[in-house]
C-alpha positions in Angstrom: 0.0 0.0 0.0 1.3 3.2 -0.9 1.8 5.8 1.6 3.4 9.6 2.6 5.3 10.0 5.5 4.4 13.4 5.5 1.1 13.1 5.3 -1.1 13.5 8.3 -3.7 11.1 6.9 -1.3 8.6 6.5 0.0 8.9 10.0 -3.9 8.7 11.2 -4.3 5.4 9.4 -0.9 4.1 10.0 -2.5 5.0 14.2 0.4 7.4 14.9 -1.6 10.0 15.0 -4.7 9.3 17.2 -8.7 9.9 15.7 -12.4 9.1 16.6 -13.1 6.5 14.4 -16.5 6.1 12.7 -15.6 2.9 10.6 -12.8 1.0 9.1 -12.2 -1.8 6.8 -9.3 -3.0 4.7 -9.6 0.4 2.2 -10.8 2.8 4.1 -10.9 4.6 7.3 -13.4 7.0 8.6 -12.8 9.6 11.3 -14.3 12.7 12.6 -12.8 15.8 11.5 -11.4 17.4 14.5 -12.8 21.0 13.1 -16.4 20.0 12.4 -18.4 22.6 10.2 -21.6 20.7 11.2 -23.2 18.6 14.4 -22.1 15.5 12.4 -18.9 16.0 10.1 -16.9 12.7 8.9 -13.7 12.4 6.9 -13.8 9.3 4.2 -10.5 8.5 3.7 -8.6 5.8 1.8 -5.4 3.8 3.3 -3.8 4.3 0.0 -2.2 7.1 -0.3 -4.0 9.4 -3.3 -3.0 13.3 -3.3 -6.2 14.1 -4.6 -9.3 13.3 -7.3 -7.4 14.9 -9.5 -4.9 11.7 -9.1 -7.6 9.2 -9.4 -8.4 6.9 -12.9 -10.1 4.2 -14.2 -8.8 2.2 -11.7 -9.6 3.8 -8.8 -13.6 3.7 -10.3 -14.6 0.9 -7.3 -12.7 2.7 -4.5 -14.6 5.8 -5.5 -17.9 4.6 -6.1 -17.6 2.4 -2.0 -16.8 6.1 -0.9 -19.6 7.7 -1.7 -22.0 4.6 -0.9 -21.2 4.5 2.2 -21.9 8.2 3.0 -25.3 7.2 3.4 -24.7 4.0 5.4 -22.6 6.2 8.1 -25.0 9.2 8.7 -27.7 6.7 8.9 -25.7 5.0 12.1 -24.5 8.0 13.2 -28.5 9.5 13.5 -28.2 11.9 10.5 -32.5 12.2 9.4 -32.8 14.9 7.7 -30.3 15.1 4.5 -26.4 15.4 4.5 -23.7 17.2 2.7 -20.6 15.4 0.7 -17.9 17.5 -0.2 -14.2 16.4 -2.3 -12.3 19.2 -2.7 -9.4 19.1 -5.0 -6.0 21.0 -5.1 -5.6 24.4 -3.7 -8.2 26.5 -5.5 -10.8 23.9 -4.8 -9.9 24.5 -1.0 -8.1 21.6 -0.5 -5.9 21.5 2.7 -4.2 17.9 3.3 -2.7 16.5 0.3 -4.6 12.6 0.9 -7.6 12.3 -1.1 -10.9 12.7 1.9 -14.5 12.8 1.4 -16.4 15.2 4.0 -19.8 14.1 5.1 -21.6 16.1 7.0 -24.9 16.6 8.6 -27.4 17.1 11.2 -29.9 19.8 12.1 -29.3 23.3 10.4 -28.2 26.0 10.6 -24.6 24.7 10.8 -21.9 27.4 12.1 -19.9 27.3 8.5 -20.5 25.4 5.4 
């Protein structure tokens, strides 16, 4: 598996750095951001090292696609009703701030403080 020693995300799933984990399986880990912009704000996040979507391809199709189905999955557990938000954002301009491809998910009752 390919991974950054710089990279905090790696160092989260590597468990050097310590998280609140919302679910985990061979590909992915999912942890709640420590700077939530809403009451339920999750980070999906694959072991693999991947800078950003902008680094993804054809191959990377079924890792993508499990991402974003299990959005739903997780802010169904985690008592999200009433809608959620997914947000991927890619390379500087797009606001992107840790270079480790992350899917935010976030919910729960509105108005949120940011977002």
């Amino acid at each position: 598996m390919s991974t950054d020693s710089n990279c905090i995300f790696c160092k989260i799933v590597a468990g050097a750095i310590p998280s609140k984990k919302a679910y985990e399986d061979a590909e992915l880990l999912v942890f709640h951001d420590i700077n939530p912009w809403a009451p339920v704000h999750v980070l999906i996040v694959p072991k693999r090292h991947i800078a950003s979507l902008a680094d993804t391809g054809v191959a990377d199709e079924a890792l993508l696609g499990r991402m974003l189905a299990l959005a739903p999955r997780l802010m169904q557990q985690l008592g999200v009703a009433n809608g959620f938000r997914v947000v991927v954002n890619t390379g500087r301009d797009g606001g992107q701030e840790v270079d480790h491809l992350h899917v935010h998910v976030m919910g729960g009752p509105r108005p949120w403080t940011r977002g």
